[in-house]
C-alpha positions in Angstrom: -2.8 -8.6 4.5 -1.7 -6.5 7.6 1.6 -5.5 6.5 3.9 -5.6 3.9 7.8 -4.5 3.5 8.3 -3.1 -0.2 11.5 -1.4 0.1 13.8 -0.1 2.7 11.9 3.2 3.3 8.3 2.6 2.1 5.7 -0.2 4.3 2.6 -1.1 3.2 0.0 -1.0 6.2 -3.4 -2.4 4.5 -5.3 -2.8 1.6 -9.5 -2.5 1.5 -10.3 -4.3 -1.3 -13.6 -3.7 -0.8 -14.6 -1.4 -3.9 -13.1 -2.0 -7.7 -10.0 -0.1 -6.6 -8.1 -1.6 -3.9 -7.2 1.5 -1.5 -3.3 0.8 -0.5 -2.3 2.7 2.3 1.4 3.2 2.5 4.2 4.3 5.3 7.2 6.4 4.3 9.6 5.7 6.9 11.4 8.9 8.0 8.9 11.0 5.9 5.1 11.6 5.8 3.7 9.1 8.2 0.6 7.7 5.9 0.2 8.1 2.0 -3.2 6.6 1.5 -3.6 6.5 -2.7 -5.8 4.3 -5.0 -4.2 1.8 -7.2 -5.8 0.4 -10.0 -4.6 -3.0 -10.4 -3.4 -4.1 -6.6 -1.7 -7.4 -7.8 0.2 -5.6 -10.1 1.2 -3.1 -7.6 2.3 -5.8 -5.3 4.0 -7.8 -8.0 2.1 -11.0 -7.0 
């Protein structure tokens, strides 16, 4: 996944799924530019 829109003012930019606990990196439009934040459950996060 390259990119995701999640709301009008928050874009996910990637996922490394690599280790146990997916890494999201995250784009706050017209704020901080990259919130980078470990998730514990990715397919929850992205409501798939």
């Amino acid at each position: 996944m390259n990119e995701a829109t999640m709301s009008s003012d928050v874009r996910l930019t990637s996922v490394e799924a690599d280790s146990a606990r997916p890494v999201l990196t995250v784009e706050r439009l017209g704020a901080d530019p990259l919130i980078a934040f470990v998730a514990a459950d990715a397919d929850t996060w992205l409501g798939t």
